[in-house]
C-alpha positions as CSV (number, residue, x, y, z in Angstrom):
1,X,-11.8,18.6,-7.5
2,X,-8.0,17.9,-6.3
3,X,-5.0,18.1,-8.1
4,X,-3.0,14.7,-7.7
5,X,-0.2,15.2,-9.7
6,X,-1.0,12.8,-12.1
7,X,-1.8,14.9,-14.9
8,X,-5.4,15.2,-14.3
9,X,-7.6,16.4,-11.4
10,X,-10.0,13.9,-9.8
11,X,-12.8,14.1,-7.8
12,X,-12.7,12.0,-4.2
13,X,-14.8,11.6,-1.5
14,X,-14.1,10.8,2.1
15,X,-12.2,7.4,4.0
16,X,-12.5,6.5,7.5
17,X,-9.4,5.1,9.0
18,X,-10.7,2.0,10.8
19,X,-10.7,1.3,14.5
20,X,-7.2,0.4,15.2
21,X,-7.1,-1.6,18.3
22,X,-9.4,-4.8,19.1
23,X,-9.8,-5.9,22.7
24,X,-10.0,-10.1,22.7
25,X,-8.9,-11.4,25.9
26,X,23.0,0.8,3.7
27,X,22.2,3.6,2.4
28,X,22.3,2.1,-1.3
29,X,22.9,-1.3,-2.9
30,X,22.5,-3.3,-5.9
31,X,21.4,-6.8,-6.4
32,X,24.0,-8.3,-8.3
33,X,22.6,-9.5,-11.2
34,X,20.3,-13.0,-11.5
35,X,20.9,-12.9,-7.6
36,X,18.0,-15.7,-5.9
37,X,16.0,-14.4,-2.8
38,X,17.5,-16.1,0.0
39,X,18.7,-12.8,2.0
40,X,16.4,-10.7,3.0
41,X,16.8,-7.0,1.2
42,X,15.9,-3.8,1.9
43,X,12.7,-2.8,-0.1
44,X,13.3,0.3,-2.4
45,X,11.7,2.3,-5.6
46,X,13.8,3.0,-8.7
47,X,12.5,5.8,-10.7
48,X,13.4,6.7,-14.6
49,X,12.1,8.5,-17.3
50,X,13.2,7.6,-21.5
51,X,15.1,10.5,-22.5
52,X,13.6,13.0,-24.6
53,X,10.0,10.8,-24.6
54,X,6.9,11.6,-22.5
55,X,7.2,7.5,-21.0
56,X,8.3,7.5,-17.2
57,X,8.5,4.3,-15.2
58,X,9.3,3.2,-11.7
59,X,9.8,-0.2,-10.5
60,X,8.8,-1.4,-6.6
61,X,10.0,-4.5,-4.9
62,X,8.8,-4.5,-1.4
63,X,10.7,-7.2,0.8
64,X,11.7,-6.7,4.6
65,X,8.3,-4.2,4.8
66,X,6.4,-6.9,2.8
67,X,7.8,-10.0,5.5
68,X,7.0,-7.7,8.2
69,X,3.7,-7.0,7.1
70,X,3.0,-10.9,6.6
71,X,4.9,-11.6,9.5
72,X,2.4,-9.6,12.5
73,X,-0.7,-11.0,10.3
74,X,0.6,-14.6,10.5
75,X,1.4,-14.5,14.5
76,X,-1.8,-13.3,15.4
77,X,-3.7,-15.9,17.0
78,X,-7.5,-15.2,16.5
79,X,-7.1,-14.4,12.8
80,X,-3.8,-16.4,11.4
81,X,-2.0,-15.8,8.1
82,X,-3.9,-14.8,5.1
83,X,-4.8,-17.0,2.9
84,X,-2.5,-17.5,-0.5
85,X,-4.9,-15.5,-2.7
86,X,-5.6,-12.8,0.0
87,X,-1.9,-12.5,0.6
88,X,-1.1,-11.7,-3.3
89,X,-4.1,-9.4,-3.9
90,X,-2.7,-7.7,-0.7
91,X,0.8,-7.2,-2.0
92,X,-0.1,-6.2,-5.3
93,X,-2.1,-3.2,-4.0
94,X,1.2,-2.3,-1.5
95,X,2.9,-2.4,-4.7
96,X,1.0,-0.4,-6.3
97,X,0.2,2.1,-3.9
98,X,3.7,2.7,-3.3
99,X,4.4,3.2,-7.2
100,X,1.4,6.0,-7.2
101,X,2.6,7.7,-3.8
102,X,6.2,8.5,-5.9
103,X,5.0,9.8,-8.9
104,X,2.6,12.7,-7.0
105,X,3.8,15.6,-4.8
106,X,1.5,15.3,-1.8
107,X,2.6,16.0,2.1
108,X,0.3,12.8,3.4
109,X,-1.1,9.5,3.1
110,X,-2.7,7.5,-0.2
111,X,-4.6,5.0,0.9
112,X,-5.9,2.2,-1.7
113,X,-8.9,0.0,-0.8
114,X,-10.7,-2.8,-2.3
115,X,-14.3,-3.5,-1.2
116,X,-17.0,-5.7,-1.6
117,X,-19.6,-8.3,-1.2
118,X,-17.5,-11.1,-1.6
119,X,-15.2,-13.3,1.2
120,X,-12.7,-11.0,1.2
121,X,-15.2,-7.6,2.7
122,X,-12.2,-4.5,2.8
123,X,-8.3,-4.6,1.5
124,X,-6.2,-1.5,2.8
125,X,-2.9,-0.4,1.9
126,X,-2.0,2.8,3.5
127,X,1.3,4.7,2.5
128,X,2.7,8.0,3.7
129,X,4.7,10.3,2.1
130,X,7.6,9.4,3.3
131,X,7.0,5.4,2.1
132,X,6.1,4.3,5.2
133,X,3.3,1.6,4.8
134,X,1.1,-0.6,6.1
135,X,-1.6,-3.2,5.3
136,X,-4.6,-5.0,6.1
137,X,-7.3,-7.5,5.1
138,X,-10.8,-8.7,6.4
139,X,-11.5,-12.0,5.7
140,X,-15.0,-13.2,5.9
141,X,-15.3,-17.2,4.5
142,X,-13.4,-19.8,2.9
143,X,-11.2,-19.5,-0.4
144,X,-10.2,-21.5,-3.1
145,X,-6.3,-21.6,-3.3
146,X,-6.7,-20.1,-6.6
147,X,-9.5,-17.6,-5.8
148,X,-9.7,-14.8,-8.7
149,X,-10.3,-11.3,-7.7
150,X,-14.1,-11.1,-8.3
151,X,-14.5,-14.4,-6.5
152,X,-12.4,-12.5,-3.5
153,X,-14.3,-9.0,-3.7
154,X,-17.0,-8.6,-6.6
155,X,-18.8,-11.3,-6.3
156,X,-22.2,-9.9,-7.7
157,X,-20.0,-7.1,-9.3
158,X,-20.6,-4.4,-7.5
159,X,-16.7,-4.2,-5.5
160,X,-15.3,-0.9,-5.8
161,X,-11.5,0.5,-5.8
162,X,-10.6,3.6,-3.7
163,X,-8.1,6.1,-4.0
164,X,-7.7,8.5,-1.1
165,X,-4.9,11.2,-0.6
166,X,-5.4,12.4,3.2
167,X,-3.7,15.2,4.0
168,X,-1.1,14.9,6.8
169,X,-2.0,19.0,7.8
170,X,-5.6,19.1,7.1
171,X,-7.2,22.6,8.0
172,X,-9.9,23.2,9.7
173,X,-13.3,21.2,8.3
174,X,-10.8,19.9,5.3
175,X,-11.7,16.5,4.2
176,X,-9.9,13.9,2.8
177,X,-10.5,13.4,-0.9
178,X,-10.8,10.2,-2.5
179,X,-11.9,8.8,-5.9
180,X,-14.1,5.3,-6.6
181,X,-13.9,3.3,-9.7
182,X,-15.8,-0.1,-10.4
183,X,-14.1,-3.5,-10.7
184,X,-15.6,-3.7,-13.7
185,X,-14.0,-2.4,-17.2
186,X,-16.5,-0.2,-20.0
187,X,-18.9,-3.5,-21.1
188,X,-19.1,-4.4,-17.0
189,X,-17.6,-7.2,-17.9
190,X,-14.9,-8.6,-14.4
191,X,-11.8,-7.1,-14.3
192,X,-9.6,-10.4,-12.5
193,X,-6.3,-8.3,-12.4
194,X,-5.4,-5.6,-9.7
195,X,-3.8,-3.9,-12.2
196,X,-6.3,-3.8,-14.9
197,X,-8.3,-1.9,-12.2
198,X,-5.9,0.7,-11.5
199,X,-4.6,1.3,-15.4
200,X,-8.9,1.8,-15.9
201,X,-8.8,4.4,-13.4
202,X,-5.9,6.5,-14.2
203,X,-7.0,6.4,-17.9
204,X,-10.8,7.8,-16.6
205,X,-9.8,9.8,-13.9
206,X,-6.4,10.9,-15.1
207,X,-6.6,10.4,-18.8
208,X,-3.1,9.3,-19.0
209,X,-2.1,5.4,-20.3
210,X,-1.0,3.7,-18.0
211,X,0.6,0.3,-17.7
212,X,0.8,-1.8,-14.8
213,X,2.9,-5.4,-13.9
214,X,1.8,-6.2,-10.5
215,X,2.8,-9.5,-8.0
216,X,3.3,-10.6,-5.0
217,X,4.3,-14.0,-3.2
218,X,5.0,-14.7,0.6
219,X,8.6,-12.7,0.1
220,X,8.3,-10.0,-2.3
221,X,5.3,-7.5,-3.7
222,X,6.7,-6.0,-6.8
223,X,5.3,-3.7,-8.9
224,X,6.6,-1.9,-12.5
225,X,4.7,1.0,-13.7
226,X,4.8,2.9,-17.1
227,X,3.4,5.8,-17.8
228,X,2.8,8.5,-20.8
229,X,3.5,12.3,-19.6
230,X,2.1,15.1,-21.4
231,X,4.9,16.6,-22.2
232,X,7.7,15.4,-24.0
233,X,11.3,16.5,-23.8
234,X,13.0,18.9,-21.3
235,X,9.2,19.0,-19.9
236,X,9.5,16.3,-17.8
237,X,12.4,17.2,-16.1
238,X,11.5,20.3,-15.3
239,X,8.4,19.0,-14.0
240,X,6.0,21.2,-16.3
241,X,3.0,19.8,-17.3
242,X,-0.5,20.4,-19.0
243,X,-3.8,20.1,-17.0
244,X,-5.1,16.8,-19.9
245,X,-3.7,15.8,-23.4
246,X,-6.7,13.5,-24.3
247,X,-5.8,13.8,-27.9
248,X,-2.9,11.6,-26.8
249,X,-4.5,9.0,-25.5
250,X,-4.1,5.8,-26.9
251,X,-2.1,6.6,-29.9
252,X,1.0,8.0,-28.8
253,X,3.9,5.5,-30.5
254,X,6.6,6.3,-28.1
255,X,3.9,5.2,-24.8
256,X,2.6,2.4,-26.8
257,X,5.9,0.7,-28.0
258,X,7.3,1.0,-24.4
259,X,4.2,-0.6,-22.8
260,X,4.4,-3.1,-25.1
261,X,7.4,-3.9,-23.8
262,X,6.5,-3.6,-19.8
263,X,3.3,-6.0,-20.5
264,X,5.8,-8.8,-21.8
265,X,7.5,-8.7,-18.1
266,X,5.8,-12.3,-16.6
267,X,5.0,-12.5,-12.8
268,X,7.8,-14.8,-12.0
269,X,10.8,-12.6,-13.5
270,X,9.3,-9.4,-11.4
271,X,9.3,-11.5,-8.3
272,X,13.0,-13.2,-8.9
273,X,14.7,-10.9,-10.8
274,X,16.8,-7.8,-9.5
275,X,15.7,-4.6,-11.0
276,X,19.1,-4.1,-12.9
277,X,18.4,-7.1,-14.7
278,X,14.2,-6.6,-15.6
279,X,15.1,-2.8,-17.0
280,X,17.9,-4.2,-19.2
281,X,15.7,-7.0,-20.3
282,X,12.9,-5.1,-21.0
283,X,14.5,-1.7,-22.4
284,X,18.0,-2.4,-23.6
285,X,17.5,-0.4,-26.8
286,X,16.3,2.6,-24.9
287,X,17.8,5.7,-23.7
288,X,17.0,5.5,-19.8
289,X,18.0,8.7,-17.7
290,X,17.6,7.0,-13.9
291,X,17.6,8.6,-10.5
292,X,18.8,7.3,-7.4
293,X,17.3,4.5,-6.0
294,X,14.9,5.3,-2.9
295,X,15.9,2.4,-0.2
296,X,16.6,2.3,3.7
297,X,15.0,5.7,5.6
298,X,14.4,7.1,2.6
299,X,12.7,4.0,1.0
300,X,9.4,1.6,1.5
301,X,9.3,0.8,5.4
302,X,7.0,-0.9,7.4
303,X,5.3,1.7,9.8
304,X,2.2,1.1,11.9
305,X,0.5,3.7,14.7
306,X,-0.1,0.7,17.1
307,X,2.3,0.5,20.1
308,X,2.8,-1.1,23.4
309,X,2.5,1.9,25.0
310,X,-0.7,3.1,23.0
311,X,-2.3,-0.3,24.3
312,X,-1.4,0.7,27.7
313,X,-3.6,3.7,27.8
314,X,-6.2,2.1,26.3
315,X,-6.1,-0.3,29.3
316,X,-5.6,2.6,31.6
317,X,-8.7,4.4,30.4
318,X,-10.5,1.1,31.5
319,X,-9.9,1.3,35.0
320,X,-8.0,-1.2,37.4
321,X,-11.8,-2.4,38.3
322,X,-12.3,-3.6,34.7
323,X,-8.8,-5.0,33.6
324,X,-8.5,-7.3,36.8
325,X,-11.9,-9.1,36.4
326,X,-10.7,-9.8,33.0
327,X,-7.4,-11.0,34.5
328,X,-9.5,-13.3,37.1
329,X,-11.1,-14.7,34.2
330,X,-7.9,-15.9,32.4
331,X,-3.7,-15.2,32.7
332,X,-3.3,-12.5,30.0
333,X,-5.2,-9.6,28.2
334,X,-4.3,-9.9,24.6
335,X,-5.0,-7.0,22.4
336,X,-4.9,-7.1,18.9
337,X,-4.0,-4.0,16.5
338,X,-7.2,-4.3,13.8
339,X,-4.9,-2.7,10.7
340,X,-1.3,-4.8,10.9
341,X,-2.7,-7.8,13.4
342,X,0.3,-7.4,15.8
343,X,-0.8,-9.1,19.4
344,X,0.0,-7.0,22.9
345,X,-0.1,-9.5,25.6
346,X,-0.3,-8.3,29.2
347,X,-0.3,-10.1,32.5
348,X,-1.1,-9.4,35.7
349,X,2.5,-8.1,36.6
350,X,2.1,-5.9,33.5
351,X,-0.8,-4.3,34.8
352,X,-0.3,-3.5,38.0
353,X,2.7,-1.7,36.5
354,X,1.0,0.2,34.3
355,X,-1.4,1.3,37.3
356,X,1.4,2.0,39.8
357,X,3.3,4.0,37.2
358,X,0.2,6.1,36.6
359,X,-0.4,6.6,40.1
360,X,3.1,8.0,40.8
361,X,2.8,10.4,37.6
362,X,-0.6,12.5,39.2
363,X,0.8,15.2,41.7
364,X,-0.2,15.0,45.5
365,X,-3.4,17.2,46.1
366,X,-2.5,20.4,47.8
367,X,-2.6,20.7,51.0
368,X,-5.7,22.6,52.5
């Protein structure tokens, strides 16, 4: 069992980080109000609780991390950009995952997957600590422009949704914890909403209600997340809370009058809208007590491991031997990160660099 910070501890299991490399030959702002998407934003996490009420909400809009994201997928030339149903599930879960990674005190990464027998075989969104993120997709077969998420995942519904919080200082034979919930609901019956997913697990795993508004288009993955706390009142600031208050669940008026009110937020005014705007829409009557916004370093970034140095070993630890008979066979080596699809390309100049530079870094042998 592992406390999340949710409210409730959860049992998880372990993730495998997949193979990351494929060999194949200013400070703050606010969006003025109504404001269209035409520049490109920082992405950034507003965070609020209603004063005096155990409710707390965040909202998520993810847009120069997002592009970038889309952007290295899209430019790599064996797999191409995702397809339009692929590319929303994708952001919804980067939404998401970023929402969950603010509300818990945990020094590492939560990492959200979606997995299945359907075309779409693994979705992972990884997101550290400090909101860095990054995302990926495998894509096995064709899609309907308007493919649902069973037909993407849960095809014969047995797809699953991880949760995994991997610790960034893990001790000595410490595993990473995760917990797996169907994409399926209590009759079996298809959930086809990311978010009906994730608001089933936090009320089994967590037993808190929770409310989720999730999308995601080719600019913007937004996400706005309400929640019940067990405690109300000075509680929540102080950040005191009870281990479960199942009694709660499901009848509290305060949680269930302010989700009523999140669930009447539509896709399009999350995706266009600035936040200003959706939390006066939506909670206008309410007594909102909001902290700073979370944007620039200390907001949602794009951040993958891959580098062009990293590739540079990895051709290093192949030997000259090996890289120039695959440089005799064609004009560059092009190596592809697996998790955010950005292309290294090296010729033969790049090479022999990267084999005369490690041949002046290894000391003479001493004389005998």
């Amino acid at each position: 069992m592992f406390q999340v910070g949710w409210g409730q501890s959860t049992s998880l299991r372990e993730w495998s980080d997949p193979q990351c490399f494929k060999l194949v030959g200013v400070r703050a702002h606010r969006f003025a109000s109504g404001l269209t998407r035409n520049v490109l934003y920082m992405s950034e996490i507003h965070k609020f609780i209603f004063e005096g009420l155990p409710v707390r909400g965040a909202v998520v809009r993810l847009t120069d991390a997002w592009v970038e994201i889309l952007h290295r997928r899209a430019s790599n030339t064996t797999h191409g950009a995702y397809p339009p149903p692929v590319q929303a599930l994708l952001g919804e879960m980067a939404a998401a995952a970023v929402l969950m990674q603010s509300n818990i005190k945990f020094n590492g990464a939560l990492v959200v997957q979606v997995f299945g027998d359907g075309p779409v075989k693994l979705a992972v969104v990884e997101v550290q600590s400090d909101f860095s993120l990054r995302a990926t997709a495998t894509v096995n077969g064709a899609l309907s422009p308007d493919a649902s998420l069973s037909q993407m995942v849960n095809v014969g519904n047995e797809g699953r949704c991880a949760i995994t919080l991997d610790p960034k200082d893990r001790q000595p034979g410490q595993q990473p914890y995760q917990g797996v919930v169907p994409l399926f609901g209590d009759a079996r019956e298809k959930l086809e909403k990311f978010s009906d997913v994730l608001q089933h697990y936090m009320l089994q795993s967590e037993q808190l209600d929770t409310t989720l508004v999730l999308a995601a288009d080719d600019k913007v993955a937004a996400g706005l997340l309400i929640q019940r706390l067990p405690m109300a009142g000075k509680g929540n600031l102080a950040g005191q809370s009870q281990a479960s208050d199942e009694d709660q669940i499901g009848v509290n008026e305060h949680y269930k009058r302010i989700a009523m009110l999140a669930s009447s937020l539509k896709r399009e005014e999350l995706l266009t809208l600035d936040v200003e705007t959706i939390l006066h829409r939506l909670f206008w009557e309410e007594s909102l007590l909001r902290f700073e916004p979370l944007q620039g370093e200390s907001g949602p970034r794009f951040a993958c491991s891959c580098s062009r140095e990293r590739v540079s070993r990895m051709l290093l630890s192949l030997g000259q031997a090996e890289v120039d008979s695959i440089l005799q066979e064609r004009d560059v080596i092009e190596v592809g990160c697996d998790f955010c699809g950005l292309q290294y390309r090296f010729d033969a100049v790049d090479a022999a660099q990267i084999f005369r530079a490690a041949h002046l870094a290894v000391p003479p042998a001493p004389l005998q």
